[in-house]
Every structure is written in C-alpha cells, then in structure tokens.
VOKOLVEX-968256 format. One record per residue: y, x, z of N, C-alpha, C, O in turn; residue number from 1; residue in three letters. Coordinates in Angstrom, 2 decimals. Atoms other than C-alpha are relative to their C-alpha. Example, Ala and Ser with C-alpha at 12.3 -4.5 7.8 and 13.67 -1.06 7.14 Angstrom:
residues 2
<pt <-1.19 0.89 0.00> <-4.50 12.30 7.80> <1.20 0.90 0.00> <1.18 1.94 0.66> 1 "Ala">
<pt <-1.19 -0.82 -0.06> <-1.06 13.67 7.14> <1.09 -0.77 0.73> <2.20 -0.26 0.90> 2 "Ser">
end
This chain:
residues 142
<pt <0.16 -1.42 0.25> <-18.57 -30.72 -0.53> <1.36 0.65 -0.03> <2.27 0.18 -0.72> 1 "Unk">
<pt <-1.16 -0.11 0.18> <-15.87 -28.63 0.18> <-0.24 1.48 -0.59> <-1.08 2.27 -0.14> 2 "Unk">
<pt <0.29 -1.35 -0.06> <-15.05 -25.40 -2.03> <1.31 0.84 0.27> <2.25 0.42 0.95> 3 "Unk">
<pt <-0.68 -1.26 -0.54> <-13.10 -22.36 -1.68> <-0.98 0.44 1.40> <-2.07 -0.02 1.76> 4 "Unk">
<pt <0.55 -1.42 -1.26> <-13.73 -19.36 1.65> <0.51 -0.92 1.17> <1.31 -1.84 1.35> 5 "Unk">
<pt <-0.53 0.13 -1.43> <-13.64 -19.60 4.97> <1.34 0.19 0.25> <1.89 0.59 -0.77> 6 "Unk">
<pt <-1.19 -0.78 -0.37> <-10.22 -18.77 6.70> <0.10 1.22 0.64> <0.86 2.17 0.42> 7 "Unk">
<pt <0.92 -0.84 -1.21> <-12.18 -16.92 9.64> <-1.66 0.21 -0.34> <-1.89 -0.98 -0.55> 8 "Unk">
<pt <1.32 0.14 -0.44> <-16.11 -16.38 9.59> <-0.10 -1.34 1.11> <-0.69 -2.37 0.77> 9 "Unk">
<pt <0.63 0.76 -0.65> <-16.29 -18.36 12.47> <0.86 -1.43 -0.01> <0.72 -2.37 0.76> 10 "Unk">
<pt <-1.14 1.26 0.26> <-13.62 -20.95 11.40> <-0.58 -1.55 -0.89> <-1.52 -1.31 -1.65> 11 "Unk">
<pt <0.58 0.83 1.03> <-14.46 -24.37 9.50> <0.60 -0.94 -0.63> <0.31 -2.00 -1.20> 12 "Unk">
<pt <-0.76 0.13 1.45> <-11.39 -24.23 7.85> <-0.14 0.74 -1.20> <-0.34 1.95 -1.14> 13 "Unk">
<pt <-0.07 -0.30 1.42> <-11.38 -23.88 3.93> <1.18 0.78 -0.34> <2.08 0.42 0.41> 14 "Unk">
<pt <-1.02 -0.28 0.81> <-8.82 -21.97 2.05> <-0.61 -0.98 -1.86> <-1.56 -0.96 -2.65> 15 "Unk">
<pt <0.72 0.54 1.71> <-8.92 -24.14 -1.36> <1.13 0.47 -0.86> <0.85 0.43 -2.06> 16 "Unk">
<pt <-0.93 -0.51 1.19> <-5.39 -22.62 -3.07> <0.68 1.31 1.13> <1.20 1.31 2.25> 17 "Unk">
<pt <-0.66 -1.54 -0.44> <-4.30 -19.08 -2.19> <1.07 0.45 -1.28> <0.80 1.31 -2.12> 18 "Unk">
<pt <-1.47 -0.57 1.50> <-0.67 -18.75 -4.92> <0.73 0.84 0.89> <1.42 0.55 1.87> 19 "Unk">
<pt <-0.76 -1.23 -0.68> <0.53 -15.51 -3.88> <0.90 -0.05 -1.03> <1.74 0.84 -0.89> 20 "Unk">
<pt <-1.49 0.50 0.80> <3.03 -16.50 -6.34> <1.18 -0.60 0.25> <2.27 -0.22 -0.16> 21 "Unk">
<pt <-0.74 0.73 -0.39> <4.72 -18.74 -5.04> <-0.08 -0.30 1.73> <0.65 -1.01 2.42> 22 "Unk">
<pt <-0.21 -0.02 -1.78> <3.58 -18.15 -1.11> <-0.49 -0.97 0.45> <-0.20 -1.10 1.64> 23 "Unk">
<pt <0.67 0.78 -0.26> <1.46 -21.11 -1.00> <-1.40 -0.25 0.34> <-2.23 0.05 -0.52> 24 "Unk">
<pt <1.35 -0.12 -0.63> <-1.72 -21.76 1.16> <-0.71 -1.60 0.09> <-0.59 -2.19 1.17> 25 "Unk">
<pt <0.75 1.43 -0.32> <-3.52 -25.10 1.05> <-1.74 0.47 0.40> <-2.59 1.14 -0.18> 26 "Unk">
<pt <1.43 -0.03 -0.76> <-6.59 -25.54 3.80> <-0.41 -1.56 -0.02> <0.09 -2.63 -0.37> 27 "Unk">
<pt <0.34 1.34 -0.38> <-8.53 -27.97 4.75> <-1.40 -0.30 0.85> <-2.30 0.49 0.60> 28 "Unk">
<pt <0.99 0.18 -1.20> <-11.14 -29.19 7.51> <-0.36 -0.93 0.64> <0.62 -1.39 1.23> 29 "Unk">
<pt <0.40 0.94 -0.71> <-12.90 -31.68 9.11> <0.33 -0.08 1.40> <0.26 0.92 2.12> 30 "Unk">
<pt <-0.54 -0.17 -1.24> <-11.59 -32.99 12.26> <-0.40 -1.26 0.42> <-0.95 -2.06 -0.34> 31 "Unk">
<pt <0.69 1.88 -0.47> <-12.38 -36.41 14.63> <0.81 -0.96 -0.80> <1.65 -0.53 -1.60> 32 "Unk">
<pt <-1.11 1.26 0.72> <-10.60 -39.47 13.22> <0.10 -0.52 1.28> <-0.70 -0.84 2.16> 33 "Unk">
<pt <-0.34 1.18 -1.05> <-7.84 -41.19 15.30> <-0.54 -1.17 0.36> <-0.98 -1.48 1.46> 34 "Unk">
<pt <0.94 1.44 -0.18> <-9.25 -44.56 14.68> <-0.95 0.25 0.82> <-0.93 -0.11 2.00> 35 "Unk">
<pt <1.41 0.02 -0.46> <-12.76 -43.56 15.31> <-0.31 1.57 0.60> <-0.77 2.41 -0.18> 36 "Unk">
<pt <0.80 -1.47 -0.31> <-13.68 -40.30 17.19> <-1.28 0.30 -0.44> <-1.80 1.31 -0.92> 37 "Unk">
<pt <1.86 -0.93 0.70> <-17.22 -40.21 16.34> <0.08 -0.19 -1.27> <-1.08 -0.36 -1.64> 38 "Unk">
<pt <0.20 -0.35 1.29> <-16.31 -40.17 12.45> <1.15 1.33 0.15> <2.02 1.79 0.89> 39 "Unk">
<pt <-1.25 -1.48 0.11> <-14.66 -37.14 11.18> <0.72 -0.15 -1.38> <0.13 -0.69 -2.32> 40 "Unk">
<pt <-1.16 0.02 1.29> <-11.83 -36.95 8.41> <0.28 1.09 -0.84> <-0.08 2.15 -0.32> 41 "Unk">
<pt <-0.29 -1.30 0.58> <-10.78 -34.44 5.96> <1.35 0.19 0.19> <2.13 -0.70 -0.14> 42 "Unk">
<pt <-1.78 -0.07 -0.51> <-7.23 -33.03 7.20> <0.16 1.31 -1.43> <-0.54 2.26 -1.79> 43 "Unk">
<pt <-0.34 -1.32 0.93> <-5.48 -30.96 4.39> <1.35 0.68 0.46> <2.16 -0.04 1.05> 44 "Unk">
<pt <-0.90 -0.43 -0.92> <-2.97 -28.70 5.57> <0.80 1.11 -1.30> <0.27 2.17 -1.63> 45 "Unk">
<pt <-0.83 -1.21 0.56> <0.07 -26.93 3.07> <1.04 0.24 1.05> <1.74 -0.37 1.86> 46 "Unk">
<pt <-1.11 -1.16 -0.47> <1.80 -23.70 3.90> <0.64 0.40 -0.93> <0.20 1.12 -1.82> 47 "Unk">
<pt <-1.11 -0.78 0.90> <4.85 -23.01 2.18> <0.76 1.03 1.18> <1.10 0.95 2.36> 48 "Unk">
<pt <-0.94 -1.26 -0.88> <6.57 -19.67 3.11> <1.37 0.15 -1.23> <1.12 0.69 -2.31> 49 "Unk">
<pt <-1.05 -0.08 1.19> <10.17 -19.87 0.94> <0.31 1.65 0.38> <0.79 2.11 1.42> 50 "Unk">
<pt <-0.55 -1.65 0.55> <10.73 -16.10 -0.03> <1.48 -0.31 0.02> <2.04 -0.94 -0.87> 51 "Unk">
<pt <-1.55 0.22 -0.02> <14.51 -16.04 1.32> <0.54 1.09 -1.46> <1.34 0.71 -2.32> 52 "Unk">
<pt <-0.64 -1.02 0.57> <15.15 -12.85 -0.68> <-0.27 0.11 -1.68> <0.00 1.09 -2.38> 53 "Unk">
<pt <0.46 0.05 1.34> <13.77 -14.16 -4.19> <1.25 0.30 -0.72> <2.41 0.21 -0.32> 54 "Unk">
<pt <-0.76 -0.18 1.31> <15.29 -13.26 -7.49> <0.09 -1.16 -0.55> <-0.48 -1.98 0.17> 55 "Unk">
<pt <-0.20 0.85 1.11> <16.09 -15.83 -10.26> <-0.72 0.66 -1.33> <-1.20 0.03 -2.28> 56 "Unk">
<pt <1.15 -0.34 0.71> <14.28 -13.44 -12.13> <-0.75 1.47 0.87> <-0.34 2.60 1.16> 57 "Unk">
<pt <0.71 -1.52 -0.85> <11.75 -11.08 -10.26> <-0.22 0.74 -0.52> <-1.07 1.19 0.25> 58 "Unk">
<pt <-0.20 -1.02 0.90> <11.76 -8.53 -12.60> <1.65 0.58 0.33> <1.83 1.79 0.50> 59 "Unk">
<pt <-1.27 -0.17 0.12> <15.23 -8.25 -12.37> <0.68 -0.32 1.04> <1.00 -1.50 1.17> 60 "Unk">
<pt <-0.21 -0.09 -1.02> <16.63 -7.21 -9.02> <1.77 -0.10 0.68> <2.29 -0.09 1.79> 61 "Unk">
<pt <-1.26 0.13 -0.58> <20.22 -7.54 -9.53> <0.59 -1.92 -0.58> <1.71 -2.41 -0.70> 62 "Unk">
<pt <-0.24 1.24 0.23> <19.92 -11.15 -10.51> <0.36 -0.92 1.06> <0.28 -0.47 2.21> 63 "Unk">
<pt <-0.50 0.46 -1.28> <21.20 -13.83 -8.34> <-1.42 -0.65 0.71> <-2.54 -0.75 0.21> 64 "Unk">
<pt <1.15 0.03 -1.17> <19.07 -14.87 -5.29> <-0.15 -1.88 -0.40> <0.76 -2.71 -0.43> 65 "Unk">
<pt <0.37 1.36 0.21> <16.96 -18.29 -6.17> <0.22 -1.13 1.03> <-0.52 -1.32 1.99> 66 "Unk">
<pt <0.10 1.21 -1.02> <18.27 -21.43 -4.44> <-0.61 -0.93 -0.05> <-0.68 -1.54 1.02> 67 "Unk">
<pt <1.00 1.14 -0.16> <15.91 -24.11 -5.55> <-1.92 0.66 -0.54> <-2.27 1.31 -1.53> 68 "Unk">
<pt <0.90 -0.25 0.19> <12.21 -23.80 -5.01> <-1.15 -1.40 -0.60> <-1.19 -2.53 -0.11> 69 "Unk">
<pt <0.65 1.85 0.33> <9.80 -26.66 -6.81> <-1.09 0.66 0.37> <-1.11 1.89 0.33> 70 "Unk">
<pt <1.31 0.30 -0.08> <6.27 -27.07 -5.92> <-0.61 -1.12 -0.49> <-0.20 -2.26 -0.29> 71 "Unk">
<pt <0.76 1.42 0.81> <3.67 -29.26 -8.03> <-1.64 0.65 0.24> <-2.10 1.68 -0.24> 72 "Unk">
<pt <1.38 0.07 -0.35> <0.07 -29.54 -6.65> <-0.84 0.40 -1.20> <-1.74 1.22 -1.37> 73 "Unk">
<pt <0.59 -0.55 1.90> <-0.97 -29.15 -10.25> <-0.51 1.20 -0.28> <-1.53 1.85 -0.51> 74 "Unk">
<pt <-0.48 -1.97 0.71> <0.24 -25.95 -11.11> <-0.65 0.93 1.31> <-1.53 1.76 1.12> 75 "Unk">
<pt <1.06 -0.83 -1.35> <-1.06 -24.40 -7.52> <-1.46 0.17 -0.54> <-2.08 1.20 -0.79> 76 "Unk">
<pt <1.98 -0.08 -0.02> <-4.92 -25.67 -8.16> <-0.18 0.20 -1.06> <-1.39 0.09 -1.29> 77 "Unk">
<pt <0.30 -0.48 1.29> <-4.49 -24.59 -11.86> <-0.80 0.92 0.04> <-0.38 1.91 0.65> 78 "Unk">
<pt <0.75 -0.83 0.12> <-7.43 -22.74 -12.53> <-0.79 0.25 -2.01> <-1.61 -0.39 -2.67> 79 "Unk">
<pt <-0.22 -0.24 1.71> <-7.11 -20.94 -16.53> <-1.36 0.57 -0.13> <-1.94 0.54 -1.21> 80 "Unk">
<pt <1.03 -1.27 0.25> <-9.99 -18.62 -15.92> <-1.08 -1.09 -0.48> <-1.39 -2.15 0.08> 81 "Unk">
<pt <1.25 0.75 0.79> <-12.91 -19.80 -18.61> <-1.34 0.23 0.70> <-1.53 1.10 1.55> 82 "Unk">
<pt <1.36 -0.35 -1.23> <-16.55 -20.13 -17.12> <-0.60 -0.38 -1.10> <0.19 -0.78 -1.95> 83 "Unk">
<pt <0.98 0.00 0.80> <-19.48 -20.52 -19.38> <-0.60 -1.23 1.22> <-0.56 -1.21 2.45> 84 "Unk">
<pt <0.86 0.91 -0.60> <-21.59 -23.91 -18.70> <-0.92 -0.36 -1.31> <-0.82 -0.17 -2.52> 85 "Unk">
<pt <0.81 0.07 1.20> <-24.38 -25.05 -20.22> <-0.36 -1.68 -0.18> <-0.88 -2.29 0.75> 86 "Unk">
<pt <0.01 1.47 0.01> <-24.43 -28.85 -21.63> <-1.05 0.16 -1.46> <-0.92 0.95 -2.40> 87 "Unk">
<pt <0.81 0.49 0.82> <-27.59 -30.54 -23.63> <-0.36 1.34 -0.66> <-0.40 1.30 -1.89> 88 "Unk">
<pt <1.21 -0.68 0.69> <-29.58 -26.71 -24.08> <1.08 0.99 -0.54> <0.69 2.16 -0.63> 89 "Unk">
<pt <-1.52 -0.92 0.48> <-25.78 -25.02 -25.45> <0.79 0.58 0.58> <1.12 -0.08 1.57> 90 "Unk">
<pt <-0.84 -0.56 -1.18> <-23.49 -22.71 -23.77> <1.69 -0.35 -0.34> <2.22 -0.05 -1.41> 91 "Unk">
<pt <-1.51 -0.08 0.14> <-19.84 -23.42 -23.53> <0.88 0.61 1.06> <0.73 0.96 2.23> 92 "Unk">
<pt <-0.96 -0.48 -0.70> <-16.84 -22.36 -22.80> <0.85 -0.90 0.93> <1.60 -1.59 0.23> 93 "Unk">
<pt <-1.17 1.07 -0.45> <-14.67 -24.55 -20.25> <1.32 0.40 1.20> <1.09 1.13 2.17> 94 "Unk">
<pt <-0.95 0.05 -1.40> <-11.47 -24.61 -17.83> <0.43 -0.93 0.74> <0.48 -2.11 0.40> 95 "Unk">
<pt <-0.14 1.38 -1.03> <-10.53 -26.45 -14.91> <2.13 -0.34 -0.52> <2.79 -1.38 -0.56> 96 "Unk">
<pt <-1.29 0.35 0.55> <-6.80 -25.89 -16.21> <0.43 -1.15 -1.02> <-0.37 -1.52 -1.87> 97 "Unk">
<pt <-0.06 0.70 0.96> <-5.21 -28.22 -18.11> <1.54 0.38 -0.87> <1.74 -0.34 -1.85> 98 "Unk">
<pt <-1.16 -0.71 0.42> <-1.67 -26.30 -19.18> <0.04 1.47 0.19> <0.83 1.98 0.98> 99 "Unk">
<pt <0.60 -1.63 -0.22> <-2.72 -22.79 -19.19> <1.00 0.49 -0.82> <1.55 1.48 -0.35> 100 "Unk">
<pt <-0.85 -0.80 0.76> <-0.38 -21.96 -22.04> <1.44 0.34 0.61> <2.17 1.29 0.32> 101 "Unk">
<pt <-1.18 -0.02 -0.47> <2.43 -22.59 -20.07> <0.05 1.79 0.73> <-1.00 2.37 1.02> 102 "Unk">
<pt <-0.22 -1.05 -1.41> <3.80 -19.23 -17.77> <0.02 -0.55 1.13> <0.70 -1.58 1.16> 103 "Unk">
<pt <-0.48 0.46 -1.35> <3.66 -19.85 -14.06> <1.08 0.59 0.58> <1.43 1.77 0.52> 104 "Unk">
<pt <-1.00 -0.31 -0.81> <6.34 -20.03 -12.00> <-0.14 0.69 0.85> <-0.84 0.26 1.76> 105 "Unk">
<pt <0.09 -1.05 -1.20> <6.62 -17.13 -9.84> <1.41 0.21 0.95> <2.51 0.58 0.55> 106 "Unk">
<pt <-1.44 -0.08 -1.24> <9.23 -17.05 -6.83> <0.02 1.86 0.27> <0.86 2.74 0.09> 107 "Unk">
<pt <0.09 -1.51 -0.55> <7.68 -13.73 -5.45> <-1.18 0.85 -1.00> <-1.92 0.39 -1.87> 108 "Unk">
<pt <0.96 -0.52 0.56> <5.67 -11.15 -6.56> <-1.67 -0.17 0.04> <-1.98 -0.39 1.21> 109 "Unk">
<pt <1.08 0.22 -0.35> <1.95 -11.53 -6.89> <-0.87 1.54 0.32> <-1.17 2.21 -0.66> 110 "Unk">
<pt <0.78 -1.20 -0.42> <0.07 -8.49 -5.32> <-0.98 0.37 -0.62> <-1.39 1.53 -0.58> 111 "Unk">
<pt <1.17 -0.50 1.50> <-2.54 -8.44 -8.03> <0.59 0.52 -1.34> <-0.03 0.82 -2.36> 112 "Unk">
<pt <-0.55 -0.42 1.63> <0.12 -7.44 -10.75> <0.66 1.30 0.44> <0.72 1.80 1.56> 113 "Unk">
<pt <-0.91 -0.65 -0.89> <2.36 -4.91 -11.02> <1.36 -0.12 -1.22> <1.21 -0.25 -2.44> 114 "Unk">
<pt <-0.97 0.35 0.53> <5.86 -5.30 -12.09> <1.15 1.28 -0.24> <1.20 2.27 0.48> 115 "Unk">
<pt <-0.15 -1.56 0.01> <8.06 -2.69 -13.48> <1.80 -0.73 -0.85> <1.90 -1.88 -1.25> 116 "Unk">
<pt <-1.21 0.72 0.49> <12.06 -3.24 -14.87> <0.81 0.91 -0.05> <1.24 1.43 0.98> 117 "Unk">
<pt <-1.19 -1.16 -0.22> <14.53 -0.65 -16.36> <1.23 -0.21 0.57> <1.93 -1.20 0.34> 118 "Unk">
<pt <-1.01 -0.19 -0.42> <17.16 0.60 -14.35> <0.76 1.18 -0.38> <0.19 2.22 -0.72> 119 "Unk">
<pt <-0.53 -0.43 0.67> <20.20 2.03 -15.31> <0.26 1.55 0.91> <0.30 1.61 2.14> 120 "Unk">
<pt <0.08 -1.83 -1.12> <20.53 6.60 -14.22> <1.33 0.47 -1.03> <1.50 0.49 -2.25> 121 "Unk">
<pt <-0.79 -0.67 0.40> <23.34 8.03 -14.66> <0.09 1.75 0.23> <0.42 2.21 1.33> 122 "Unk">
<pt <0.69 -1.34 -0.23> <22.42 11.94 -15.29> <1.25 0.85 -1.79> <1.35 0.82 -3.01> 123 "Unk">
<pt <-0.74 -0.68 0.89> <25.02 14.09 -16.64> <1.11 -0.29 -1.17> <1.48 0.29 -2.18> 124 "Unk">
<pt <-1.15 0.41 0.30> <27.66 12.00 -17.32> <-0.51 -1.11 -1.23> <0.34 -1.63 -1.96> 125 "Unk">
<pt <0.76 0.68 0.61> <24.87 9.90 -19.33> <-0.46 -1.31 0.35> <-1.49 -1.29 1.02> 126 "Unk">
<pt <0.99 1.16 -0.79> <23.85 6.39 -18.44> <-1.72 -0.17 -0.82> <-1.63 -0.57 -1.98> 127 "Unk">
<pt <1.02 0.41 0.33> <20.26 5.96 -19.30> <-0.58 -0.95 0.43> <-0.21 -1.25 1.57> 128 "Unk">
<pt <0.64 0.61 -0.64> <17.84 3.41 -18.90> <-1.78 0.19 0.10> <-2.66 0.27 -0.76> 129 "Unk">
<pt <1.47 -0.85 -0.92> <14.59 4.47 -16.84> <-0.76 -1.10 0.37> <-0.25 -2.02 1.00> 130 "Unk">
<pt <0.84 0.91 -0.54> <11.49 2.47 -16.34> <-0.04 0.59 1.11> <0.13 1.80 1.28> 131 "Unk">
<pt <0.18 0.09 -1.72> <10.97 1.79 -12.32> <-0.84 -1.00 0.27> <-0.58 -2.14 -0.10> 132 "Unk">
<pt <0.50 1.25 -1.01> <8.44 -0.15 -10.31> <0.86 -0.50 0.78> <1.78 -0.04 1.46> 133 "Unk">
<pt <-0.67 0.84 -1.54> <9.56 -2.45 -8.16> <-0.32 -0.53 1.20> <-1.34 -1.22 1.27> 134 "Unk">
<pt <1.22 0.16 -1.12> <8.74 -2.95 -4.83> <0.15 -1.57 -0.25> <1.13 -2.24 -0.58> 135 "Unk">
<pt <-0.11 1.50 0.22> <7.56 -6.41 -4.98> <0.51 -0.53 1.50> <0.26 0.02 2.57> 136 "Unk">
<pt <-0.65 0.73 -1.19> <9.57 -8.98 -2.52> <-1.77 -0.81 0.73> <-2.61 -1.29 -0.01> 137 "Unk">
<pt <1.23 0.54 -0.74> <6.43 -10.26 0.44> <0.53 -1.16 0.09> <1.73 -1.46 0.16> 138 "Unk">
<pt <0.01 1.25 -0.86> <5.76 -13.53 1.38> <0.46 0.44 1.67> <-0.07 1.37 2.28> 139 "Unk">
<pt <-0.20 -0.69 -1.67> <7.21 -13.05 5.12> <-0.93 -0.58 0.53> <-1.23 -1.76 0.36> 140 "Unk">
<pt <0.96 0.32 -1.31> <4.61 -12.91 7.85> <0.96 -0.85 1.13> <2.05 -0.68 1.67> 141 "Unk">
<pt <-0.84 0.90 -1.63> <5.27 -15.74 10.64> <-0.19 1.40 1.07> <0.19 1.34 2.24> 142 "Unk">
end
C-alpha cells in the first residue's frame, strides 16, 4: 500500500514527503525489476534542491549565508499532527512523530508560514526598529 498523492493524475508516482522546509521531495513508484522484468519493485526517488541563498538564520537576512546542509529521513517523514483513533471501543489521541518537541530545521522558508523580522529605519536622524515581512528565499525551480 502506498500512501501520500499522486505527482500527476495520470502518473503512478507517489509524493510520500513534501518539506518545503528544507526543499525536499521523496517519491516513489513501481517499476519492472532488473533481475526479473515480469516482477515489479518499489523505486524511491529523493530530491534535494540546496537553497544557495539560505540564511543561518531565516528570519534574519543579514546573517551569514548557510554552508552546511544536514538531512535525516526522520525529521522529513515526521508527522506531529495528532489524529484521533479508536482502540478496544475508546478514542485516542496519537502521532506518527516521535520528537515533535524539538523545532525543525528550516533552510528556506516554508510557504505555509509567514515570517516577519525587524529592520532597522532611519527617519529623521532616528534609527528605529520596524517590523517587515520578508520575502521568503524559494526552493529554485530546475
């Protein structure tokens, strides 16, 4: 059984981790097997896109530009969000996470948030500091 979406409608590749956090895509799809053509295999396929233009802190735009990126399979398929199941007639609460308390590591911005970071205005011989959105840094399109 495979879950996560399609990629395409007519595709019968999976998306199973979409981290717009960190710019990471893991698919996956049945395909022939070398050995044996008439069996088929499960091929899994990661896409890392390294965000050249990341921060060290993305909030904070005059920070220096991040040179090491980690990835841990873990932390990708971490899933915090609680679901209600029902065991022996009782409802519970459960997650597929298992470190939820932690923060995730974010390289780039995630397009579901929005991120915001004072910058400094100088207005009348005054420096102030002014909340600003920020445009969030993209994953680059191939």
């Amino acid at each position: 059984v495979l879950a996560g979406y399609p990629v395409s409608p007519n595709d019968k590749e999976y998306v199973l981790v979409n981290n717009k956090c960190q710019c990471v895509t893991v698919t996956s799809k049945f395909v022939p097997s070398k050995e044996n053509p008439d069996e088929e295999v499960l091929e899994r396929n990661i896409r890392i896109i390294v965000p050249l233009k990341a921060r060290e802190n993305i909030s904070d735009p005059l920070s220096p530009l991040r040179t090491t990126f980690v990835y841990r399979m873990s932390e990708l398929c971490k899933n915090c969000n609680p679901v209600e199941i029902e065991l022996g007639g009782a409802i519970h609460q459960a997650q597929q996470g298992n470190s939820c308390e932690e923060p995730q590591t974010c390289y780039t911005y995630d397009r579901n948030e929005c991120y915001s970071s004072p910058v400094p205005l100088l207005h009348h011989g005054e420096v102030r500091q002014v909340p600003a959105a920020l445009t969030p840094d993209s994953c680059f399109a191939e």
